[in-house]
C-alpha positions in Angstrom: -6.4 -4.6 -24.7 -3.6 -6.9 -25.5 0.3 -6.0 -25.6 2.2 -7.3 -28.0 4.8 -9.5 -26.2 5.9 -12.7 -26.8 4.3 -15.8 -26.1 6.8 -17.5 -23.3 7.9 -21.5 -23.8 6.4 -23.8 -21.3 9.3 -24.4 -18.7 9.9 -28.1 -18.1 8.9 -27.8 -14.1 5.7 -27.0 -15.4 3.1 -29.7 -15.9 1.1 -29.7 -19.2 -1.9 -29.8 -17.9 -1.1 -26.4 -15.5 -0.9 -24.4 -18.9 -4.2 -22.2 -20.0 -3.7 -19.7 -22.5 -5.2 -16.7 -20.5 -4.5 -13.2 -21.0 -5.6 -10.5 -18.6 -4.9 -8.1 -20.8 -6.9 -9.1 -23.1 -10.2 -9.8 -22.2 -13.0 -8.6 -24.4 -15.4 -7.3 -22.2 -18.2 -5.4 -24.1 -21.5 -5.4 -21.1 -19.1 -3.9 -18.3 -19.4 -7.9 -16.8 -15.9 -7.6 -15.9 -15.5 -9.6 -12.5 -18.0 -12.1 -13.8 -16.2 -12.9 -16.4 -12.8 -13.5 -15.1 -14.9 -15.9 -12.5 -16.8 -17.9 -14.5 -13.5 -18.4 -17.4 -11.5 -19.0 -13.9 -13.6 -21.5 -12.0 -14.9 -23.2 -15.0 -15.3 -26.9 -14.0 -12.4 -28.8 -14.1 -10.1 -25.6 -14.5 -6.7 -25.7 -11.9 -6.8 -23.7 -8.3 -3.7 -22.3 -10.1 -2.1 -22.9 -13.1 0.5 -21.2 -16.0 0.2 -19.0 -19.1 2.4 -18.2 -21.9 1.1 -15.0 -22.5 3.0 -11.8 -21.6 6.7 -13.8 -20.9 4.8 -16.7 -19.4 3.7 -16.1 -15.6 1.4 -18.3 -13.1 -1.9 -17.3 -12.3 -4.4 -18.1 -8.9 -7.6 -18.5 -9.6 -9.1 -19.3 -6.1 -9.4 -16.6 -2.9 -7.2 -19.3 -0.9 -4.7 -19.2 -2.8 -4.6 -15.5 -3.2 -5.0 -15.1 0.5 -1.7 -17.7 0.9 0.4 -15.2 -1.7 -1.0 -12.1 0.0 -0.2 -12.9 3.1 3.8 -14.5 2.7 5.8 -11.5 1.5 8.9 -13.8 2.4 7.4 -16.4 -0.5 6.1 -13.8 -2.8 7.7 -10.4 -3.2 6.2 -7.4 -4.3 9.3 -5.9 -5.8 7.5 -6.6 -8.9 3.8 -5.0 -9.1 3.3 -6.4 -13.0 3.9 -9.6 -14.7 4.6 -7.3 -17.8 8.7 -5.9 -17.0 7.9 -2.5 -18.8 4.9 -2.4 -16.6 6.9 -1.9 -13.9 7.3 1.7 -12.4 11.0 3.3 -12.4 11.7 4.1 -9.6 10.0 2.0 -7.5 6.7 2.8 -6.2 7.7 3.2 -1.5 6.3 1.3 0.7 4.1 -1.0 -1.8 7.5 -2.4 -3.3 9.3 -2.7 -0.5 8.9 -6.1 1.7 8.7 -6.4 5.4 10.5 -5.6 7.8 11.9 -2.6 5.7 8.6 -2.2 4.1 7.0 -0.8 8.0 9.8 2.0 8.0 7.8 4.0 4.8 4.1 3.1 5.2 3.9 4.7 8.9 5.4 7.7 6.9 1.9 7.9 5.7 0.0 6.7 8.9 -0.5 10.1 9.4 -2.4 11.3 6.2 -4.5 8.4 6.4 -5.5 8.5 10.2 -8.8 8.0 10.8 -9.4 11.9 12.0 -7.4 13.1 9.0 -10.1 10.8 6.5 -13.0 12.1 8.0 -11.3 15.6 7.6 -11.1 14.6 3.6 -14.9 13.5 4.0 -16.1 16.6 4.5 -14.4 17.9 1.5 -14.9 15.1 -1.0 -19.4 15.5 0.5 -19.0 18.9 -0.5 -17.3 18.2 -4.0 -19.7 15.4 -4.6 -22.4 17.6 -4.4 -21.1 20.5 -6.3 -20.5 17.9 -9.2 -23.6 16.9 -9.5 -25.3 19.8 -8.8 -23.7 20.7 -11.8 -25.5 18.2 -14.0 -28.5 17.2 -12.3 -30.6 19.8 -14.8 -29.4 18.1 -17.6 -31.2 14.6 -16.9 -27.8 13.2 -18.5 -24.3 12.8 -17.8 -21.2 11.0 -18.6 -20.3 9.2 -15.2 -16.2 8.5 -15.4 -15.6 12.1 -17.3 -18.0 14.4 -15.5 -17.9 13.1 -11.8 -15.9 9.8 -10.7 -12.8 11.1 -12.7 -12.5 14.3 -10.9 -13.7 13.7 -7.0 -10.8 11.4 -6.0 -7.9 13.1 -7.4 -9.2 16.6 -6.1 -9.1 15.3 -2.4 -5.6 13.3 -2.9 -4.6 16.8 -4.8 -6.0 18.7 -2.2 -3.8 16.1 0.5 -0.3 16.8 -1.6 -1.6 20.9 -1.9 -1.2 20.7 -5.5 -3.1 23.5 -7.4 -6.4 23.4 -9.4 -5.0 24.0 -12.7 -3.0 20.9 -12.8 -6.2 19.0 -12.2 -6.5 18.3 -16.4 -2.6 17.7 -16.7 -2.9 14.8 -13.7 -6.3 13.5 -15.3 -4.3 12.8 -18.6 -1.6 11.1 -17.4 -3.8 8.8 -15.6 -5.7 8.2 -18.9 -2.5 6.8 -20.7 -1.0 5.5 -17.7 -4.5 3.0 -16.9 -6.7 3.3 -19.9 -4.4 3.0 -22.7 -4.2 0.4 -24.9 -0.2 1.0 -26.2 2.9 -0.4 -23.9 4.3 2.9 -25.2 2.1 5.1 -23.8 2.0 3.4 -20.6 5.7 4.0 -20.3 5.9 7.4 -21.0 2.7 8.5 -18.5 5.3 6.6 -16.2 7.8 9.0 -17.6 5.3 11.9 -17.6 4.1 11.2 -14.0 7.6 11.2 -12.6 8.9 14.5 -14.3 5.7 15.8 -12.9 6.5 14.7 -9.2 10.2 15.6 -9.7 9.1 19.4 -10.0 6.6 19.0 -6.9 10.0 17.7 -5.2 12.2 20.9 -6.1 9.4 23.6 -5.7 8.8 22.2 -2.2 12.5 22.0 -0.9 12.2 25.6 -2.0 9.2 26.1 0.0 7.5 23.7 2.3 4.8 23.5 3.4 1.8 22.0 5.9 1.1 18.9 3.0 2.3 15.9 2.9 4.6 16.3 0.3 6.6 18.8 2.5 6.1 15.9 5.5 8.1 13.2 3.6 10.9 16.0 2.3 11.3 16.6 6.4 10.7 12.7 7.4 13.9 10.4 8.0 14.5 6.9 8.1 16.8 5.3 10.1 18.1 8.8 11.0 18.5 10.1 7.5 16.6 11.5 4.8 15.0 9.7 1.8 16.9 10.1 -1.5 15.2 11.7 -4.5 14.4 8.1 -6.0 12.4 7.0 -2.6 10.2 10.5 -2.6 10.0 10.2 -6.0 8.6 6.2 -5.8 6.5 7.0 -2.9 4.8 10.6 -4.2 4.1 8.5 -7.5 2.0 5.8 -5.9 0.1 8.9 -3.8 -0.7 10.3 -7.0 -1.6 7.6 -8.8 -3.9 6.0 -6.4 -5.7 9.4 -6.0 -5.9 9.4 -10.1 -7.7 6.5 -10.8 -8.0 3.8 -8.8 -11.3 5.0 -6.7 -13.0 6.5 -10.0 -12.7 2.9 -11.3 -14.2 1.3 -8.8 -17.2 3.7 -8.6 -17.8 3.0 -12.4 -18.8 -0.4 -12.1 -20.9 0.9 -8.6 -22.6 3.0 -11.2 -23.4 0.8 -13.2 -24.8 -1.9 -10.8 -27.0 0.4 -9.7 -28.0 1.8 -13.1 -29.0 -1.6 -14.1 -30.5 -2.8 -10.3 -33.5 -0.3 -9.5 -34.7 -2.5 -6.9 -31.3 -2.4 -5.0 -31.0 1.7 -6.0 -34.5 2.1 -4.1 -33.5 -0.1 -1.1 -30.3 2.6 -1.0 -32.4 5.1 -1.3 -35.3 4.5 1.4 -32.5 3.0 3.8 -29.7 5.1 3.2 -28.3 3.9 6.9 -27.5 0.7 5.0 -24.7 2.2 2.9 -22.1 1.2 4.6 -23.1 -2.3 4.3 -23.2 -1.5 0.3 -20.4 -0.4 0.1 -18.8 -3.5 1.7 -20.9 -6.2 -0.5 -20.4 -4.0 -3.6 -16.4 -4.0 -2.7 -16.4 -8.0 -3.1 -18.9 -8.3 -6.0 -16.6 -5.2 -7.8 -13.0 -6.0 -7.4 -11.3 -4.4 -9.7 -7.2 -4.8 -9.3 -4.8 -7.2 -11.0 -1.8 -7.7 -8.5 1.5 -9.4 -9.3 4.3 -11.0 -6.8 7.6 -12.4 -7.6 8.5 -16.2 -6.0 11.7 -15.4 -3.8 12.6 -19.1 -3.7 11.8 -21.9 -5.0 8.6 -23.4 -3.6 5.4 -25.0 -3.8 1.9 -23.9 -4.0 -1.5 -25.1 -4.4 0.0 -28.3 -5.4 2.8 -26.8 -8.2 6.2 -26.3 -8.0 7.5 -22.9 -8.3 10.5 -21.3 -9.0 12.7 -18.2 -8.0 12.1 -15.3 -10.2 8.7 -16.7 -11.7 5.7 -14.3 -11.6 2.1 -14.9 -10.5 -1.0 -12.6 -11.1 -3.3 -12.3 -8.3 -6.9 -11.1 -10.2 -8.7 -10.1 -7.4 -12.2 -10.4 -9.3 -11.1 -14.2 -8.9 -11.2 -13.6 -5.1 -14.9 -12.2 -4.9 -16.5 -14.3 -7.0 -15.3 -17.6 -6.0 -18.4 -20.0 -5.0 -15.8 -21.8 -2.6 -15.5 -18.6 -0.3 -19.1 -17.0 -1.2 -22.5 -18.5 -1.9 -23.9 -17.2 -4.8 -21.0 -15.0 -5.8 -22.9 -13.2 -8.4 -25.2 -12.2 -6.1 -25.2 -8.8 -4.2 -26.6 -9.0 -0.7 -26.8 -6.8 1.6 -27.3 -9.1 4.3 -24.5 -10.9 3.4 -22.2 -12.0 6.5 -18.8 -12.7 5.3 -17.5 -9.7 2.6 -14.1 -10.2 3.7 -12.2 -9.4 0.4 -9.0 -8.7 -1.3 -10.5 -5.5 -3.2 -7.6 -3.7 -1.0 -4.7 -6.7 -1.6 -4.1 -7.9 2.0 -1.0 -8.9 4.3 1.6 -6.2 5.0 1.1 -4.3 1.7 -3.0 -3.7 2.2 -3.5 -0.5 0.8 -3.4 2.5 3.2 -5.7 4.3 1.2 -8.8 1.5 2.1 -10.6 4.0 4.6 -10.5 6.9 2.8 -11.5 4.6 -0.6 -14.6 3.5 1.4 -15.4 7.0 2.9 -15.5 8.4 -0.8 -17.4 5.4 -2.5 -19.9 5.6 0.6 -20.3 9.8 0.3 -21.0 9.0 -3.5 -23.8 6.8 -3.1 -25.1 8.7 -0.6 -25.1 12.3 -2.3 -25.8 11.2 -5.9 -29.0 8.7 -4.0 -30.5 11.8 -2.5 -30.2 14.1 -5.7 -30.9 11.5 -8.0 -32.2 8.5 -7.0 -33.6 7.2 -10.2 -31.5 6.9 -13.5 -30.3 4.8 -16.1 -27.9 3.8 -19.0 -28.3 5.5 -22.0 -30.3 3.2 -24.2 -28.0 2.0 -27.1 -24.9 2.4 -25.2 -21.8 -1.0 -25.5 -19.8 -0.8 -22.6 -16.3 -1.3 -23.2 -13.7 -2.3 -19.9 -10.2 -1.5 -19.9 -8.3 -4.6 -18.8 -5.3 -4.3 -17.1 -3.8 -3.4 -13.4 -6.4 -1.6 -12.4 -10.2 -2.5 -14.4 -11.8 0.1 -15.8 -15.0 1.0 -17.4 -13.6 3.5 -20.5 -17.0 5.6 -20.5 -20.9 5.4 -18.7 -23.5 7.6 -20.2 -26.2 7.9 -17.5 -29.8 9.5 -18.1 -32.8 10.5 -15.7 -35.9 12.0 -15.9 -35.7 15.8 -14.8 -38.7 17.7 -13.4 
């Protein structure tokens, strides 16, 4: 995918040998090799720790895990009022607490402390174990199955639906907004499944001042800060970023699982006979899978990793650059379950790590764990080009899967 903005002019505080003509946006991506891709074009020998692009208005880009961990973890530095390097990108209004820096930033996210407790995700589990197997119960017969459309696409937005009490029916409504809002290829369509998304929430809003509820839409309505309620455009922000993290942002990350293990029988068979060692997947497949593209904003002018930077300027954080750099991880390619550092920045990190990381891990472990049991043997489809989607979330567009059936 690639949007058609204008290449930026190299500013004169920026060295010319800083400047690599890298699009994120665009990268062609046809085996579902996503991660390994952005590492080996990013820590190519001889390639800067960070260094500036002119693509997409012209914006700085990290390419090693300490310098992401430096941006990540200095919200005074590096805002995140800005979640894109691309303006339109941006969501209107913004999306509460993830664009909102500390200390104000504290006020909104223990608004949602609550719904992401560690007794209310297990409560989730048991519902997203029972949808799990329901889904693929469903196709198991078949011996075939299309993974993002029949199963990852619908089991995290039907526990974040099921979260925000939102019925059934809306289920298809929600799954194509997502679709234009993180698979589409048009800066167009991206902006009006922003557009789409909001008027959507907006009518959540009104039909729960009418009647509230036990969900947690009803809970922020009710919530105050600093005394007061939030305005429309907060609740609006906030339920936004609930709903599109339950759209998409799981199912994405379980379609490159998927395929790993489609393509890896040896480590689908270790699952398999030593399902207790799960957990420890999930972790290692986390850092090998990585699958966000974060942005932050310099506040001041500054340095980093050796460059100057300036107020306003914008710098992309690919977190696939994080997991698969040889400086933090031996063999970064690799997945190993015995690995003993899968510290990560699959979840971003600092103030703004997403709230949402337990239940994300409690889902992706339930799926390996239910679809192992039921059908612990399958493959791609032979003949089958995997295309990625390339932009702030990564996403493989479709996985055709096949297994023998009895």
């Amino acid at each position: 995918m690639a949007f058609a903005i204008p290449a930026a002019e190299r500013p004169q505080h920026v060295p010319v040998e800083r400047v690599i003509d890298f699009d994120i946006y665009a990268l062609q991506v046809d085996d579902g090799e996503y991660q390994a891709q952005i590492g080996r074009q990013l820590h190519a020998p001889g390639a800067p720790d960070i260094f500036w692009t002119p693509q997409n208005g012209g914006h700085w880009v990290t390419a090693r895990a300490d310098l992401i961990d430096e941006v990540l973890a200095d919200p005074q530095r590096f805002s995140s009022r800005r979640i894109s390097v691309i303006e339109a990108m941006n969501p209107t209004p913004p999306f509460a607490p993830l664009q909102i820096d500390p200390p104000d930033h504290a006020q909104y996210r223990k608004l949602l402390g609550l719904a992401m407790s560690p007794v209310a995700v297990n409560a989730l589990g048991d519902q997203a174990r029972a949808l799990a197997i329901e889904l693929i119960e469903g196709f198991k017969a078949k011996g075939e199955c299309e993974f993002i459309g029949d199963f990852a696409a619908h089991l995290p937005i039907a526990i974040f639906m099921s979260m925000v009490d939102l019925p059934t029916d809306d289920r298809p409504q929600l799954l194509d907004i997502a679709e234009s809002l993180v698979r589409s290829d048009s800066l167009m369509d991206v902006m009006q499944g922003n557009q789409r998304l909001a008027a959507y929430t907006l009518q959540k809003i009104t039909e729960r001042r009418c009647k509230p509820g036990a969900d947690l839409i009803s809970q922020l309505l009710a919530a105050e800060v600093e005394g007061k309620p939030m305005d429309d455009l907060t609740l609006l922000g906030m339920i936004d970023l609930l709903l599109l993290a339950g759209l998409d942002t799981v199912a994405s990350m379980m379609g490159f699982f998927a395929r790993y293990l489609a393509l890896n029988p040896g480590f689908r068979q270790r699952l398999t006979a030593e399902p207790e060692s799960i957990p420890r997947a999930v972790e290692e497949l986390l850092r090998r899978f990585p699958i966000a593209n974060l942005a932050r904003q310099v506040v001041d002018d500054c340095t980093l990793g050796g460059v100057s930077l300036r107020a306003g300027e914008l710098i992309l954080l690919p977190t696939a650059a994080f997991g698969l750099d040889e400086r933090r991880f031996e063999r970064p390619e690799a997945v190993e379950l015995e690995r003993k550092s899968k510290i990560n920045a699959t979840f971003g990190g600092g103030a703004h790590r997403c709230l949402g990381a337990m239940l994300a891990r409690v889902e992706l472990r339930i799926f390996l764990e239910e679809w192992l049991a039921r059908i612990p043997d399958f493959h791609l489809k032979p003949g089958v080009t995997l295309s990625v989607h390339s932009g702030a979330v990564a996403a493989i567009r479709q996985l055709p899967l096949v297994w023998e059936v009895d």
